[in-house]
VEXNU-452744 format. One record per residue (C-alpha): x, y, z; residue in three letters. Coordinates in steps of 0.1 Angstrom, whole numbers, padded with zeros to 4 digits, always signed. Each point is the difference from the previous one (the first is absolute). Layout:
BEGIN
XYZALA ...
//
This chain:
BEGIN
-0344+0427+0400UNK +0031+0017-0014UNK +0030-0015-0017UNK +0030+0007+0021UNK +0025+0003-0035UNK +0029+0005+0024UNK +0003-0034+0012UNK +0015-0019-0030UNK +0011-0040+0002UNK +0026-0010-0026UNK -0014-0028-0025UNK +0013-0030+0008UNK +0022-0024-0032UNK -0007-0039+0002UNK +0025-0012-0017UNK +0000-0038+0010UNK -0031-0005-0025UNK +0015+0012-0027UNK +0036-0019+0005UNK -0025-0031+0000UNK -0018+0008-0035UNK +0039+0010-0011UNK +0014-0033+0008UNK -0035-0019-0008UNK +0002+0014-0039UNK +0041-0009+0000UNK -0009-0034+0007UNK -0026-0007-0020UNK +0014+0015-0034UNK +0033-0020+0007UNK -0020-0034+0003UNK -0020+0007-0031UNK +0031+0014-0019UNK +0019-0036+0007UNK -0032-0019-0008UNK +0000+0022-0032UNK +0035-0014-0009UNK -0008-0031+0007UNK -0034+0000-0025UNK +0018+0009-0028UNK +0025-0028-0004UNK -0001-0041-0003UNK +0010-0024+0032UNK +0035-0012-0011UNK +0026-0017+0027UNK +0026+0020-0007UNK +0033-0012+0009UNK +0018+0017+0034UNK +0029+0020-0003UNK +0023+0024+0027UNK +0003+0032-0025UNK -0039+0003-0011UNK -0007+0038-0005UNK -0036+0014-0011UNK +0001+0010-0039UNK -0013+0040+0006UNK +0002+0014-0035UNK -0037+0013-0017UNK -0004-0024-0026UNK +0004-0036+0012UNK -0012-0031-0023UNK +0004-0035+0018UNK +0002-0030-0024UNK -0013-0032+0022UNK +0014-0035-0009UNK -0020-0026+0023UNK +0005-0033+0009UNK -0019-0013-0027UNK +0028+0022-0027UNK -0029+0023-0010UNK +0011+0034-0007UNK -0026+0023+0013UNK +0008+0041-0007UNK -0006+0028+0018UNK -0037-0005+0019UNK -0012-0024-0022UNK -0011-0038+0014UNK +0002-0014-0039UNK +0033-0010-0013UNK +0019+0019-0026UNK +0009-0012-0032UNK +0015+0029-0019UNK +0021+0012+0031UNK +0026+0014-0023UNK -0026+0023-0014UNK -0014+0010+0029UNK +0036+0011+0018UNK +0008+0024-0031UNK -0036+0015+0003UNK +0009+0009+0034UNK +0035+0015-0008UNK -0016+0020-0033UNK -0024+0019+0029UNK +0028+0003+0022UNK +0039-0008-0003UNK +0004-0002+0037UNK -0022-0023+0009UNK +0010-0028+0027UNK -0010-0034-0007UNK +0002-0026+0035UNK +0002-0031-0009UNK -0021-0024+0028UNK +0010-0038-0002UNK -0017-0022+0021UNK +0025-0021+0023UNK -0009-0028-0019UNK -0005+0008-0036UNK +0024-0013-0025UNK +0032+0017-0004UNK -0004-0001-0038UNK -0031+0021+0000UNK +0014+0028+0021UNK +0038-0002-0024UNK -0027+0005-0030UNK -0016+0031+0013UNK +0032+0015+0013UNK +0008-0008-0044UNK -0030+0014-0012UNK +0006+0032+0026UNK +0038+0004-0016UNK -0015-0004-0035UNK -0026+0024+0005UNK +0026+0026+0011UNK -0012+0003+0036UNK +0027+0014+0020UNK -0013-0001+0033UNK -0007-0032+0015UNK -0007-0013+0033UNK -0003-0032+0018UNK -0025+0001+0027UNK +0008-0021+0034UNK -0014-0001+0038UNK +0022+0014+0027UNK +0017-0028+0013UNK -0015-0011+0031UNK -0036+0008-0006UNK 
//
């Protein structure tokens, strides 16, 4: 038998497959990205307000105050006792570093007015408060 070379088929694309694997891997990395976030930090309640915006600058340090008034910086879980040292540590490796302060809905006023002191001693010029959007 001879191989008629004038008869030629155009190869068929499938594309449906591959939209599948496309919108498989967009899902997946977006779950484990938000489970990412949510790995790094402490449970607070944080208090609800209308005007909550995401902090997006590179070099953000939350300061924790719990329910209990422990102080707890950046991703530790043990309280902090020489915050004041800490915040200027930060600032020495970088002046624009963004510090979110996280009070749980029920901690003592007190302990969040002393960090927002310490944070104002220590020079820090950029300081947020960190809420819920209101009606989550």
């Amino acid at each position: 038998m001879r191989r008629d070379f004038r008869i030629t088929e155009e190869p068929k694309v499938v594309i449906i497959p591959m939209i599948d694997i496309m919108l498989f891997l967009l899902v997946f990395f977006m779950i484990s990205t938000i489970y990412m976030v949510q790995l790094n930090t402490m449970t607070v309640n944080l208090p609800a307000a209308a005007a909550a915006q995401r902090e997006t600058k590179p070099n953000l340090v939350s300061i924790t105050v719990t329910d209990k008034g422990d102080v707890v910086y950046d991703k530790d879980q043990t309280p902090v006792d020489n915050l004041a040292q800490r915040v200027q540590q930060s600032l020495t490796e970088d002046t624009d570093t963004v510090f979110v302060l996280r009070g749980d809905r029920n901690a003592a006023y007190e302990g969040i007015a002393s960090v927002l002191d310490v944070l104002k001693q220590s020079g820090a010029r950029h300081v947020s408060i960190a809420t819920e959007i209101k009606g989550r």
